[in-house]
MILUM-788551 format. One record per residue (C-alpha): residue number from 0; residue in three letters; y, x, z. Coordinates in nm, 4 decimals. Example, Ala and Ser with C-alpha at 12.3 -4.5 7.8 and 13.67 -1.06 7.14 Angstrom:
residues 2
{num 0; residu ALA; c2 -0.4500; c1 1.2300; c3 0.7800} $
{num 1; residu SER; c2 -0.1060; c1 1.3670; c3 0.7140} $
end
This chain:
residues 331
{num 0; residu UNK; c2 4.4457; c1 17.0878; c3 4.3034} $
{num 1; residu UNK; c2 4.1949; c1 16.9384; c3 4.5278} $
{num 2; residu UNK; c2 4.3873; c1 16.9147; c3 4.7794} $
{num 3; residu UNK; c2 4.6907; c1 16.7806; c3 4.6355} $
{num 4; residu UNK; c2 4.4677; c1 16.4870; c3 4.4843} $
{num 5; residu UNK; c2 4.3829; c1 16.4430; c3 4.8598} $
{num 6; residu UNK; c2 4.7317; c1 16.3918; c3 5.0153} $
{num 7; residu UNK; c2 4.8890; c1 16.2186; c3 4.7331} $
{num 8; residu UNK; c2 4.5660; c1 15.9589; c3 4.8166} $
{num 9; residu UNK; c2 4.6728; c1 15.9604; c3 5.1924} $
{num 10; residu UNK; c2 5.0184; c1 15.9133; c3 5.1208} $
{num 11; residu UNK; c2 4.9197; c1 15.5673; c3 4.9107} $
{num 12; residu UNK; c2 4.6847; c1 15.4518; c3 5.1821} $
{num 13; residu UNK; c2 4.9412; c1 15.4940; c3 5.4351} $
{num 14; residu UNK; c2 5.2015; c1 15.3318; c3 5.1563} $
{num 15; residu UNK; c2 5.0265; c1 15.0251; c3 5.1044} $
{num 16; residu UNK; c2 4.9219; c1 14.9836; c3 5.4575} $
{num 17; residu UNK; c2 5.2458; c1 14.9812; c3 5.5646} $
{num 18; residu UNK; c2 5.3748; c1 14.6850; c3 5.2683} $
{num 19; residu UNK; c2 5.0421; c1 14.5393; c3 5.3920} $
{num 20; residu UNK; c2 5.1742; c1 14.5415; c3 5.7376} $
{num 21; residu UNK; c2 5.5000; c1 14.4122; c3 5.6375} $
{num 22; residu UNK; c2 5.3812; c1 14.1589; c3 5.5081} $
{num 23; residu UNK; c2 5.1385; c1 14.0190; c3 5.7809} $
{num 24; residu UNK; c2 5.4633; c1 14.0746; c3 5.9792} $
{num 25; residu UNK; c2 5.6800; c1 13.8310; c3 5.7694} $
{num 26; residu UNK; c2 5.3597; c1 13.5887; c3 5.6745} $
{num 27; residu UNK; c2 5.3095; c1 13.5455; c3 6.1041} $
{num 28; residu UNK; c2 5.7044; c1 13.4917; c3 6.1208} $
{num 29; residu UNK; c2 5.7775; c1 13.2408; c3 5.8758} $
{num 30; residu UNK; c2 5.4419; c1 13.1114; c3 5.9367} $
{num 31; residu UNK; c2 5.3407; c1 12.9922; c3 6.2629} $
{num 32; residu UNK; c2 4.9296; c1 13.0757; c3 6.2676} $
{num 33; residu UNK; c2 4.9409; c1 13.0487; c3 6.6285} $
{num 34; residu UNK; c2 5.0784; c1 12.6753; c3 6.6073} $
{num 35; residu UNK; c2 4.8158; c1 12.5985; c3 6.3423} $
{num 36; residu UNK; c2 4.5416; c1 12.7343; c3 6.5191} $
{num 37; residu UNK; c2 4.6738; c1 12.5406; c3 6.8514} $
{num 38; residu UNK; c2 4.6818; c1 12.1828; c3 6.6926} $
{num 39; residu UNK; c2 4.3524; c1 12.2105; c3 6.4527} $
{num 40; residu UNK; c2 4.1539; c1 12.3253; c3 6.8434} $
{num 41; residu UNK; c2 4.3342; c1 12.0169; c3 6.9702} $
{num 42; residu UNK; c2 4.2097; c1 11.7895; c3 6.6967} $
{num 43; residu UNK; c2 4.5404; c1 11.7501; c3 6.4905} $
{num 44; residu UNK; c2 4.5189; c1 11.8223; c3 6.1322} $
{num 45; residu UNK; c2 4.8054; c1 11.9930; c3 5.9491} $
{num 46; residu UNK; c2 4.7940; c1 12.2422; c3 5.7316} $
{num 47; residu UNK; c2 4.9483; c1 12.5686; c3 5.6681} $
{num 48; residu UNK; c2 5.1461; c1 12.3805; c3 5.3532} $
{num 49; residu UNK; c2 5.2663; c1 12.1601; c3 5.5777} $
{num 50; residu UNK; c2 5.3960; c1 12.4330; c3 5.8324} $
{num 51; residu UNK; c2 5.5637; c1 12.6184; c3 5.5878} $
{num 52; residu UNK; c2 5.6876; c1 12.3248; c3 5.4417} $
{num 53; residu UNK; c2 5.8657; c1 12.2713; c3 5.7581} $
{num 54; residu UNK; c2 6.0218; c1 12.5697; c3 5.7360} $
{num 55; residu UNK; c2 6.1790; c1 12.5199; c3 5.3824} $
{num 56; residu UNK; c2 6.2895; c1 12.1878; c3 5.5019} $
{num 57; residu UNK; c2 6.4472; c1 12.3416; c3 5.8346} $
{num 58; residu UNK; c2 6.2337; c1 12.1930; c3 6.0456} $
{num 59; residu UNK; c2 6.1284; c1 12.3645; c3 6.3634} $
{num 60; residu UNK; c2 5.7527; c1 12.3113; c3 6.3677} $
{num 61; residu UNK; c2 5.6968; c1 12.3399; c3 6.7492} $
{num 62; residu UNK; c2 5.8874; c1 12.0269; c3 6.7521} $
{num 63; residu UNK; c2 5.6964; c1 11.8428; c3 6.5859} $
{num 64; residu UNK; c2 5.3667; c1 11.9645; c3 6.6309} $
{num 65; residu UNK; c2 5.3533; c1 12.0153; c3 7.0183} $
{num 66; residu UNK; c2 5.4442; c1 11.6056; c3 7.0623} $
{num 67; residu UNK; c2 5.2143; c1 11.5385; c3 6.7781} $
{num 68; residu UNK; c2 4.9401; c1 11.7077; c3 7.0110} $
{num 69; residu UNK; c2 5.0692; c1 11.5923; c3 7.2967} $
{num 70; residu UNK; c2 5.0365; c1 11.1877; c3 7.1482} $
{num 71; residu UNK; c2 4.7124; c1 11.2564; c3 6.9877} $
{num 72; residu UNK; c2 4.5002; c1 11.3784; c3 7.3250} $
{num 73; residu UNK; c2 4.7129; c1 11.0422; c3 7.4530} $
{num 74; residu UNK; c2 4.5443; c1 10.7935; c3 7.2487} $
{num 75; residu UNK; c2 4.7447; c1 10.7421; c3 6.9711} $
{num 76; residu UNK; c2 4.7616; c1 10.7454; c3 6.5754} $
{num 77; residu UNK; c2 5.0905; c1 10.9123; c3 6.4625} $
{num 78; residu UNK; c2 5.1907; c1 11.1243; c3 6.1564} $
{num 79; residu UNK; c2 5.3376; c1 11.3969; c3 6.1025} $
{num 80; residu UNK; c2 5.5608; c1 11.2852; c3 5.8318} $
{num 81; residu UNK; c2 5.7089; c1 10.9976; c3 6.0939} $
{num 82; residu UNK; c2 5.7790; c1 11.2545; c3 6.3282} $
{num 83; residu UNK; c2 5.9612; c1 11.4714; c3 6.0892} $
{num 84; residu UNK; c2 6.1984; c1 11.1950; c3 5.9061} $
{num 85; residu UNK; c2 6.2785; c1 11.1014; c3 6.3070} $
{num 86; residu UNK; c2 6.3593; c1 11.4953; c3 6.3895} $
{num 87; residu UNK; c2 6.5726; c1 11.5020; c3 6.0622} $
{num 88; residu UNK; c2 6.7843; c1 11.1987; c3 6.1397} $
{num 89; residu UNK; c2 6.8532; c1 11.3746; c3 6.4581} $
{num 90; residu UNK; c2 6.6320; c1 11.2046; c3 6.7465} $
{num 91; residu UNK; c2 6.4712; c1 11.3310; c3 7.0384} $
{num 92; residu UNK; c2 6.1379; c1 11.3880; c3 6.9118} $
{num 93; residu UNK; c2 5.9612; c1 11.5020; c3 7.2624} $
{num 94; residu UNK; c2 6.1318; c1 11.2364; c3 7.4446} $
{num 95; residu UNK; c2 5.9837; c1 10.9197; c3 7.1917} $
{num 96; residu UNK; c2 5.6487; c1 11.0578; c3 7.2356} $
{num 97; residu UNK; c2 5.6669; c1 11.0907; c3 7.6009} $
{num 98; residu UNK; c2 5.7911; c1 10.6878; c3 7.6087} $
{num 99; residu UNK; c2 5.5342; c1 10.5995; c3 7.3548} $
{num 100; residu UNK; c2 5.2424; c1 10.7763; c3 7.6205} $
{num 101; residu UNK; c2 5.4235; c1 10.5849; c3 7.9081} $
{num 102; residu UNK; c2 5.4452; c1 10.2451; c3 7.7371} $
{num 103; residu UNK; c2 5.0543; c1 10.3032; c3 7.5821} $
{num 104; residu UNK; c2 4.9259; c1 10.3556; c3 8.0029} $
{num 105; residu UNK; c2 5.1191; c1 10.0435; c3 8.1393} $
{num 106; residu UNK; c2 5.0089; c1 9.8541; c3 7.8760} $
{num 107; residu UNK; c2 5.3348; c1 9.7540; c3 7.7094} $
{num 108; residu UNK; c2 5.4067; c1 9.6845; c3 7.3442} $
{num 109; residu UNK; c2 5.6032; c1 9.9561; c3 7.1880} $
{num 110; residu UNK; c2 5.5795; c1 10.0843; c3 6.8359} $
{num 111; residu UNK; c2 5.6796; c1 10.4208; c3 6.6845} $
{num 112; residu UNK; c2 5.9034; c1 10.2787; c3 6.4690} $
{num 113; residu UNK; c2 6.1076; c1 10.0881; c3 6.7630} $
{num 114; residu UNK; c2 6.0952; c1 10.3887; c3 7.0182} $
{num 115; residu UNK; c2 6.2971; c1 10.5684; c3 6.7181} $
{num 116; residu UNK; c2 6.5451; c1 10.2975; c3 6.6467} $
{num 117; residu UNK; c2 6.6517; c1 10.2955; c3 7.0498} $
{num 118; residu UNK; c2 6.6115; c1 10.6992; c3 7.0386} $
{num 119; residu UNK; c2 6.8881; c1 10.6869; c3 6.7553} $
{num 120; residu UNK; c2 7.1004; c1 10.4089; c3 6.9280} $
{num 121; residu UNK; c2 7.1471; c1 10.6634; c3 7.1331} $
{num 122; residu UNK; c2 6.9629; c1 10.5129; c3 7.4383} $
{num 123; residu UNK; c2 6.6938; c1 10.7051; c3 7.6545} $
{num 124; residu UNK; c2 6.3511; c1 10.5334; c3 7.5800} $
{num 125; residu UNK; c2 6.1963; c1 10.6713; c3 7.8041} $
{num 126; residu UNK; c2 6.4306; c1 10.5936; c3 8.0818} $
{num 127; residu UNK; c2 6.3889; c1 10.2066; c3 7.9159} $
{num 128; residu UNK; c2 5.9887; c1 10.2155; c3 7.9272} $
{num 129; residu UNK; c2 6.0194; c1 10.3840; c3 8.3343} $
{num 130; residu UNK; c2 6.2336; c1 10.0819; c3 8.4077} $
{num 131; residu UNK; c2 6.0314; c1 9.8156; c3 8.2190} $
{num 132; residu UNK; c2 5.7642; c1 9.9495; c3 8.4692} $
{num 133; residu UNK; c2 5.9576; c1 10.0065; c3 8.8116} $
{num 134; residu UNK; c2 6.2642; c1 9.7891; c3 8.8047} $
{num 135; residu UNK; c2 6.6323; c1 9.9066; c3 8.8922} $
{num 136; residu UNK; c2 6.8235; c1 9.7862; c3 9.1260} $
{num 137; residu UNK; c2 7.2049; c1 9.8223; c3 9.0437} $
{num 138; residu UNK; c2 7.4720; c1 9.7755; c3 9.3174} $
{num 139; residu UNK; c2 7.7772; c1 9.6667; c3 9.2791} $
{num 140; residu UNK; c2 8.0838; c1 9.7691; c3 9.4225} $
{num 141; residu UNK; c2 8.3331; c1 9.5453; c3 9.6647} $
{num 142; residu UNK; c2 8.3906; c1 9.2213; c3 9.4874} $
{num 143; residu UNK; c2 8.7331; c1 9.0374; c3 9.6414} $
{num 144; residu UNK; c2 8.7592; c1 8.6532; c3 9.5859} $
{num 145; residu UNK; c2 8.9742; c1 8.3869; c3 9.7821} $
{num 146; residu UNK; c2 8.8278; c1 8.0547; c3 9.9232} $
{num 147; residu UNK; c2 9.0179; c1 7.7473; c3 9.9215} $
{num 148; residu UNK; c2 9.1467; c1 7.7813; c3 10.2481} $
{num 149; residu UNK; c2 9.3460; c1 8.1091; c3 10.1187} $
{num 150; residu UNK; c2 9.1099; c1 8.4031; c3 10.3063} $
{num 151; residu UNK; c2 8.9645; c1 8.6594; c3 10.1078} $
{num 152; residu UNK; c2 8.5795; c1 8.7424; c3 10.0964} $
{num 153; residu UNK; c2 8.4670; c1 9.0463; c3 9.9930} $
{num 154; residu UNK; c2 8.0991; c1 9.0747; c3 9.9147} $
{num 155; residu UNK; c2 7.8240; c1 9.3584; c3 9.7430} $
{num 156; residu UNK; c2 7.6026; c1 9.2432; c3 9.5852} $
{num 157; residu UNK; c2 7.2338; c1 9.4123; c3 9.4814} $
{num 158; residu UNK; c2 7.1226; c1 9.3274; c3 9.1471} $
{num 159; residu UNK; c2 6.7128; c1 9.4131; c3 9.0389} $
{num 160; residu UNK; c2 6.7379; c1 9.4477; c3 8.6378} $
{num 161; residu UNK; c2 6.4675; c1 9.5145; c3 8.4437} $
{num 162; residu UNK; c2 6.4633; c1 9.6957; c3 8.0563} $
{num 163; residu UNK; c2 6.4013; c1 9.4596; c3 7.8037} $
{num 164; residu UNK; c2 6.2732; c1 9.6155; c3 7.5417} $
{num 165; residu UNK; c2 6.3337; c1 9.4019; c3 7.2352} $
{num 166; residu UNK; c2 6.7227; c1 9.3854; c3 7.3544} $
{num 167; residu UNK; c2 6.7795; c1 9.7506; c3 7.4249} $
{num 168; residu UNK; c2 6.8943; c1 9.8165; c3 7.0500} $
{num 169; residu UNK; c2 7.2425; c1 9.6373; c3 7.0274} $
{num 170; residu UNK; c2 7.2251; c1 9.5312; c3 7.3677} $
{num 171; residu UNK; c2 7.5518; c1 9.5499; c3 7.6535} $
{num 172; residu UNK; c2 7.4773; c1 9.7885; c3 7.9252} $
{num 173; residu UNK; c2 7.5104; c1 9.7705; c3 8.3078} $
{num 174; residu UNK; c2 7.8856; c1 9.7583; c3 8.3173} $
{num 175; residu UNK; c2 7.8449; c1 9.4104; c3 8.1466} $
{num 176; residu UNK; c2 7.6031; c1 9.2966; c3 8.3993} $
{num 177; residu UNK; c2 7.7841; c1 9.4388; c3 8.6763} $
{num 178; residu UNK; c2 8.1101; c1 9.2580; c3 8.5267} $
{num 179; residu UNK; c2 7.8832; c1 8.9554; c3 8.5129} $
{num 180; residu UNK; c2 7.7815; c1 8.9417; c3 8.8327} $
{num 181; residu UNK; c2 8.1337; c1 9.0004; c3 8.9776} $
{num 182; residu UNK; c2 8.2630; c1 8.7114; c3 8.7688} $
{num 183; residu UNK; c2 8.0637; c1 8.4837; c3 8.9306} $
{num 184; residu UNK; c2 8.1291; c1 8.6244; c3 9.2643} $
{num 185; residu UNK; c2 8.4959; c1 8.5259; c3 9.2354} $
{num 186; residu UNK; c2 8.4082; c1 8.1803; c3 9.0938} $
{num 187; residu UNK; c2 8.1557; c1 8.0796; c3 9.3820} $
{num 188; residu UNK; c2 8.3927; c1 8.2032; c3 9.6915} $
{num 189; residu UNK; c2 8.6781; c1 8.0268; c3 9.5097} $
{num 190; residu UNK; c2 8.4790; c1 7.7216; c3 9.4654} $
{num 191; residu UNK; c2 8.4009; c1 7.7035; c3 9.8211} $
{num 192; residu UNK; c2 8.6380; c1 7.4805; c3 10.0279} $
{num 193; residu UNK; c2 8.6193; c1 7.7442; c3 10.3178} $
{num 194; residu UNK; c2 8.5699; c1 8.1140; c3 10.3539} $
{num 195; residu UNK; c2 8.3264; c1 7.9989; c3 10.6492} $
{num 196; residu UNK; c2 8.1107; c1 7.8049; c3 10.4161} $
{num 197; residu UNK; c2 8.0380; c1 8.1138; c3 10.2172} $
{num 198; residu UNK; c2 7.9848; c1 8.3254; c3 10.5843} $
{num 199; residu UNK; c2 7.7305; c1 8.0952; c3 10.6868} $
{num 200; residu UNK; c2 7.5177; c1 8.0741; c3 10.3585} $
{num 201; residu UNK; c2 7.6044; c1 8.3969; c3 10.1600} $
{num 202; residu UNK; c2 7.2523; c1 8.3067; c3 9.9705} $
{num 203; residu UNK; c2 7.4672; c1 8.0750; c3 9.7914} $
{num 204; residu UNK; c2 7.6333; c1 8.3170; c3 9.5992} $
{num 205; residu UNK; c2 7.3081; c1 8.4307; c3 9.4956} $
{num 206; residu UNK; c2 7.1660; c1 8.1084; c3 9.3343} $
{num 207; residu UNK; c2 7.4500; c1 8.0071; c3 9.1693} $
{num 208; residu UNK; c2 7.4783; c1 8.3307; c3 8.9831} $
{num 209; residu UNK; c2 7.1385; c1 8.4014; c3 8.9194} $
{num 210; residu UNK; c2 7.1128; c1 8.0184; c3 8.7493} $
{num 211; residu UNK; c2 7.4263; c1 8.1572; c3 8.5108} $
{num 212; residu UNK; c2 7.1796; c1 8.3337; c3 8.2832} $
{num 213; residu UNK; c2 7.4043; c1 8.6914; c3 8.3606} $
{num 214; residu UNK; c2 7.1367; c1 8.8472; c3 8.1597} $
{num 215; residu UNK; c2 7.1888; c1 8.6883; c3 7.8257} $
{num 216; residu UNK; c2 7.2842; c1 8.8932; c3 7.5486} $
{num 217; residu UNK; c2 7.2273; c1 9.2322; c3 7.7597} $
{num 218; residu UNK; c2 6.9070; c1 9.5561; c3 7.7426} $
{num 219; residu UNK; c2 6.8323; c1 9.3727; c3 8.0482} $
{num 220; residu UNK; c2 6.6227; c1 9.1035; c3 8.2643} $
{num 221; residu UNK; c2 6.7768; c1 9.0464; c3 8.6107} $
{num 222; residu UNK; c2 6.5050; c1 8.9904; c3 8.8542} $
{num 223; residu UNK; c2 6.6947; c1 8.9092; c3 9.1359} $
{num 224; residu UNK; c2 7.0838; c1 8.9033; c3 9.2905} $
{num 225; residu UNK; c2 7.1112; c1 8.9832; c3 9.6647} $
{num 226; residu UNK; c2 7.3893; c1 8.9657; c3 9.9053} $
{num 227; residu UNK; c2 7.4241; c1 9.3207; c3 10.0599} $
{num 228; residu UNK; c2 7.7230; c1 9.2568; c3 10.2735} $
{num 229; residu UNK; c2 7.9929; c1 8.9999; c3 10.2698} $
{num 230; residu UNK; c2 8.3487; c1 9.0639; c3 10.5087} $
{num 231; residu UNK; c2 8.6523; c1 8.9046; c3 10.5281} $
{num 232; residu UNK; c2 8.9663; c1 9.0216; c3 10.3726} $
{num 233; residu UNK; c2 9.2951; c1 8.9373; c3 10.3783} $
{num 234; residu UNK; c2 9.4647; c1 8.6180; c3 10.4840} $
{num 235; residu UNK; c2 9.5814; c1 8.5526; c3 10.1096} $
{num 236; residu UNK; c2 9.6863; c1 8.2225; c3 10.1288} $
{num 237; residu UNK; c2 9.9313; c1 8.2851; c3 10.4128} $
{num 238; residu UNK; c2 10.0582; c1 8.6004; c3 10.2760} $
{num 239; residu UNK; c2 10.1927; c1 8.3999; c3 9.9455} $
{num 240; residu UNK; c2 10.3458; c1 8.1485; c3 10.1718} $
{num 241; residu UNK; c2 10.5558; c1 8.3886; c3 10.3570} $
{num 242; residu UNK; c2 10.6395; c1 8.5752; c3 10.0446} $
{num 243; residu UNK; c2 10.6903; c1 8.2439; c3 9.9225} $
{num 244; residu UNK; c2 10.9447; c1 8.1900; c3 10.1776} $
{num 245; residu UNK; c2 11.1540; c1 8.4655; c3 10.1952} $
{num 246; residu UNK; c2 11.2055; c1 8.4508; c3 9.7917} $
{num 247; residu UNK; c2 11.3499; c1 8.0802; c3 9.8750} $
{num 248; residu UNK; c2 11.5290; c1 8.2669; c3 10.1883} $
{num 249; residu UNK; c2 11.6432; c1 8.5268; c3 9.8736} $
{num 250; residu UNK; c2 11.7404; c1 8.3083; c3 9.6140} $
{num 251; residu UNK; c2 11.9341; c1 8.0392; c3 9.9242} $
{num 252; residu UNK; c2 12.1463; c1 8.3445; c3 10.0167} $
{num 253; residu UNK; c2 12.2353; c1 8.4555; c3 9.6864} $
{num 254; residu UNK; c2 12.3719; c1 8.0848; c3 9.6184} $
{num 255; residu UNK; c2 12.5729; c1 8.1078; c3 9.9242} $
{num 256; residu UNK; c2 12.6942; c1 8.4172; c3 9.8223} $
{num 257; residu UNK; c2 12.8193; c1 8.2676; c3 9.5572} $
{num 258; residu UNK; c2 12.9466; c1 7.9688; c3 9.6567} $
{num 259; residu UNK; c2 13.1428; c1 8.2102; c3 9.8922} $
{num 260; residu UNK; c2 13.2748; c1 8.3699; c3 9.6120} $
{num 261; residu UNK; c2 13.3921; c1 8.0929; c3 9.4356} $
{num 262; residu UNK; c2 13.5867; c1 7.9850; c3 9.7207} $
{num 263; residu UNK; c2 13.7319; c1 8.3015; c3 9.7890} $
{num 264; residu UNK; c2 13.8505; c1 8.3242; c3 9.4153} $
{num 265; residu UNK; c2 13.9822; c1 7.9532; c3 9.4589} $
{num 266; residu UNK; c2 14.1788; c1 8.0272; c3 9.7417} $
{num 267; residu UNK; c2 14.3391; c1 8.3360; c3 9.5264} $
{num 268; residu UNK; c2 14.4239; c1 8.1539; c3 9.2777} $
{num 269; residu UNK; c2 14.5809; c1 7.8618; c3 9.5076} $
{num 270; residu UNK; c2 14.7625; c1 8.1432; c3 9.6778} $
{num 271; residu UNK; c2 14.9106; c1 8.2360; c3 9.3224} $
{num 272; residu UNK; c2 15.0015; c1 7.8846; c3 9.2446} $
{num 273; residu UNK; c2 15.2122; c1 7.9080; c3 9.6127} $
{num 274; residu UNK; c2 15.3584; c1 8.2078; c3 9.5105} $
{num 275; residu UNK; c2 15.4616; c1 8.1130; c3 9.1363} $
{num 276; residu UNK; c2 15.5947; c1 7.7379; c3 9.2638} $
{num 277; residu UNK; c2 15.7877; c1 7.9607; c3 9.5487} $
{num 278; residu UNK; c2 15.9244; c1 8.1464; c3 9.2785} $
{num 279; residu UNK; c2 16.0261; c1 7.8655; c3 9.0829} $
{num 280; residu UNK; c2 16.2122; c1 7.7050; c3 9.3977} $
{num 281; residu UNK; c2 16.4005; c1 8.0560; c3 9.4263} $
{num 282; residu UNK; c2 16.5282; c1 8.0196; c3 9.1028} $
{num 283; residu UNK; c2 16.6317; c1 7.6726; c3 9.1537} $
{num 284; residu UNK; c2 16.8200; c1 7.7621; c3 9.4523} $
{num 285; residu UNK; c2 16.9849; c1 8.0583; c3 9.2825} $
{num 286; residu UNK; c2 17.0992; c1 7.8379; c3 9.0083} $
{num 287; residu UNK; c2 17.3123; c1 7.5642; c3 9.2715} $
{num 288; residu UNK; c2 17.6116; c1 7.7702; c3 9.3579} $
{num 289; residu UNK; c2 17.6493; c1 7.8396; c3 8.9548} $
{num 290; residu UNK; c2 17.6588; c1 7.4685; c3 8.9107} $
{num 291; residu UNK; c2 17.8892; c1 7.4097; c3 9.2041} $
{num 292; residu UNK; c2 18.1602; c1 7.6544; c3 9.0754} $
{num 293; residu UNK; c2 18.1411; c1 7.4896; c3 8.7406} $
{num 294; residu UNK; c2 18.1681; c1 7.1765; c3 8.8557} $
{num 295; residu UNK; c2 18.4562; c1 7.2064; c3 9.0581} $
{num 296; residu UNK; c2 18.5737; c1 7.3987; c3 8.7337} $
{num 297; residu UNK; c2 18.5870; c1 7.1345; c3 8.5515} $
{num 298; residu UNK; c2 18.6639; c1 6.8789; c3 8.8166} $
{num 299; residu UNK; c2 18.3575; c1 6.7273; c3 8.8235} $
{num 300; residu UNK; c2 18.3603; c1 6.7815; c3 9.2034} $
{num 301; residu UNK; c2 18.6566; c1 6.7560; c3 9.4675} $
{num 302; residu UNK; c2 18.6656; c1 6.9802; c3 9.7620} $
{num 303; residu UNK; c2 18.6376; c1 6.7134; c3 9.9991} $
{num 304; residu UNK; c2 18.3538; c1 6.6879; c3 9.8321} $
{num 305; residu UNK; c2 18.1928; c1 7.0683; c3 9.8516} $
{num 306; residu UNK; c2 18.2999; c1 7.0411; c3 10.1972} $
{num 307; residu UNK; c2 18.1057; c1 6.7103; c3 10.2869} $
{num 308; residu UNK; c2 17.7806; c1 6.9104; c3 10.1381} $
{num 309; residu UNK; c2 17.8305; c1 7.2209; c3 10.3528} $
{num 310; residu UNK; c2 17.8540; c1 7.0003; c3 10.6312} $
{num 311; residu UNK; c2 17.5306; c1 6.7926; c3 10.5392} $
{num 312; residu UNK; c2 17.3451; c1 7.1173; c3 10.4900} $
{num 313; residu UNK; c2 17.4259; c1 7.2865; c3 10.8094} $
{num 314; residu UNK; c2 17.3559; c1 6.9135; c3 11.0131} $
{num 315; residu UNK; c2 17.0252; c1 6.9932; c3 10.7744} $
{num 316; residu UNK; c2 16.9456; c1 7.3467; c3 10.9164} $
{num 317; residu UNK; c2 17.0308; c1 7.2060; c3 11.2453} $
{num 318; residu UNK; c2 16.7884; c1 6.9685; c3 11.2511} $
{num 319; residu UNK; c2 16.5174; c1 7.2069; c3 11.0904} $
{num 320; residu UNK; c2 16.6132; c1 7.4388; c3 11.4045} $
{num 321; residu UNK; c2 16.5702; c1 7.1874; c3 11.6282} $
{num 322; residu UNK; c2 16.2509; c1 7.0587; c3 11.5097} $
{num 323; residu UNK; c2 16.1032; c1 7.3793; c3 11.4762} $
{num 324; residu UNK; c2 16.1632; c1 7.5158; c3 11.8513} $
{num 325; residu UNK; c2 16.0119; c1 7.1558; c3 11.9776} $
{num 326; residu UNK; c2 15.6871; c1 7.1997; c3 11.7819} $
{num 327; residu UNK; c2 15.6676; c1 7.6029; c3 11.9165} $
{num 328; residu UNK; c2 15.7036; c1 7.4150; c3 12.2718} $
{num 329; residu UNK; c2 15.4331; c1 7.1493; c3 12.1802} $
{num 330; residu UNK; c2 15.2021; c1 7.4782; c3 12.1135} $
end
């Protein structure tokens, strides 16, 4: 009996260290101890409430808590709550804090709540606070423009931007600058009453479209515009003039074409008209003998008569004979 007393206790030690045990195991998994004994050693307090209350709210607490720590050994006063409503409208956490640390060493005005609004536009702060310190320099790629005299210029230009912070939300980007930059390329070379001009003083481009004010409106400040190479192109000017000329060559040939035709189909129809009056003197002819027999008929005409008119019209062919074997000898 004794002994039955003893293993039915054993068996409910062993019970209720196991549940025990269980739950430890899920208390340590849903609950990060380890997290909350890492931030309240590196002077961040949050409680275990809070933790959990991350977890209920499907919030990963190393997310939060690891920049928290990471801000707080840097100097500055953030809560967790900010961090949280940043993580749940889907921003980079981590990446915030790292341009908040950045911006607090080089000494440049940033707040939390800013860093978050360019995190959500979906630009990289960080990447904006790095270039706020170290400027960029963006080149362009081959820029064509025609001078006056007609020859193309082709230039590259280096342009040293800057992040402006207060502009970076709503801001254009480096294609606009770049797009800029070009613009005013093109409208300085074709300004210039020779390609030489521009050759000789390429700083000219420069000046005149740094003094535009490219930066207006843009995340950025530009610093400076440089020349990196200018060549020249093609001979524009003289290319358009000889395509010039052989349209007029074009469109001259296709009116003598058809003034060609025209006289062709003239001379058809003249030939018709030849043909049709030929026709008409056939008919004529074929009708004489007709009137002859009725004439004599009804007496209207002697033979002496008919007679006289043979003889006229053979003295007629005679002559036409004649006349035409002196004009083959004249040939």
């Amino acid at each position: 009996m004794t002994m039955d007393l003893i293993s039915n206790g054993y068996i409910g030690v062993i019970i209720t260290a196991a549940i025990i045990l269980v739950l430890i195991s899920v208390f340590l998994r849903f609950v990060p101890v380890g997290l909350w004994v890492t931030a309240y050693f590196s002077g961040v307090k949050v409680s275990i409430g809070t933790l959990i209350g991350m977890r209920l709210r499907q919030v990963t607490p190393h997310s939060i808590i690891r920049p928290l720590i990471k801000a707080t050994k840097a100097g500055l006063d953030l809560s967790v709550n900010d961090l949280e409503a940043h993580y749940l409208a889907g921003g980079n956490v981590n990446l915030v804090i790292d341009a908040l640390i950045a911006s607090h060493r080089a000494d440049i005005e940033l707040g939390f709540i800013k860093a978050a609004a360019i995190d959500l536009a979906g630009r990289n702060v960080f990447e904006a606070v790095q270039m706020s310190v170290t400027p960029k320099v963006i080149v362009t790629p081959d820029i064509a423009a025609v001078a006056k005299d007609g020859i193309e210029i082709i230039a590259k230009a280096k342009v040293t931007v800057r992040a402006n912070i207060e502009r970076l939300v709503g801001g254009a980007g480096e294609d606009t600058i770049i797009a800029r930059v070009g613009e005013g390329v093109v409208t300085t070379v074709g300004s210039a009453d020779k390609h030489s001009d521009v050759l000789e003083n390429p700083d000219m481009i420069s000046k005149t479209v740094l003094g535009k004010g490219l930066d207006s409106g843009t995340a950025f400040e530009i610093l400076s515009i440089d020349i990196a190479d200018v060549d020249v192109g093609r001979n524009i000017g003289a290319k358009l003039q000889t395509e010039q000329a052989e349209a007029d060559k074009n469109i001259a040939q296709a009116k003598a074409e058809e003034r060609r035709s025209m006289a062709i189909a003239q001379e058809q129809e003249m030939r018709a008209e030849t043909q049709k009056m030929r026709a008409r003197v056939v008919e004529a002819e074929a009708e004489v003998p007709l009137a002859m027999s009725e004439a004599l008929r009804s007496g209207n005409m002697g033979v002496m008569d008919y007679y006289k008119m043979k003889n006229v019209n053979a003295d007629t062919e005679m002559r036409t004979s004649i006349s035409g074997q002196s004009n083959k000898e004249e040939e």
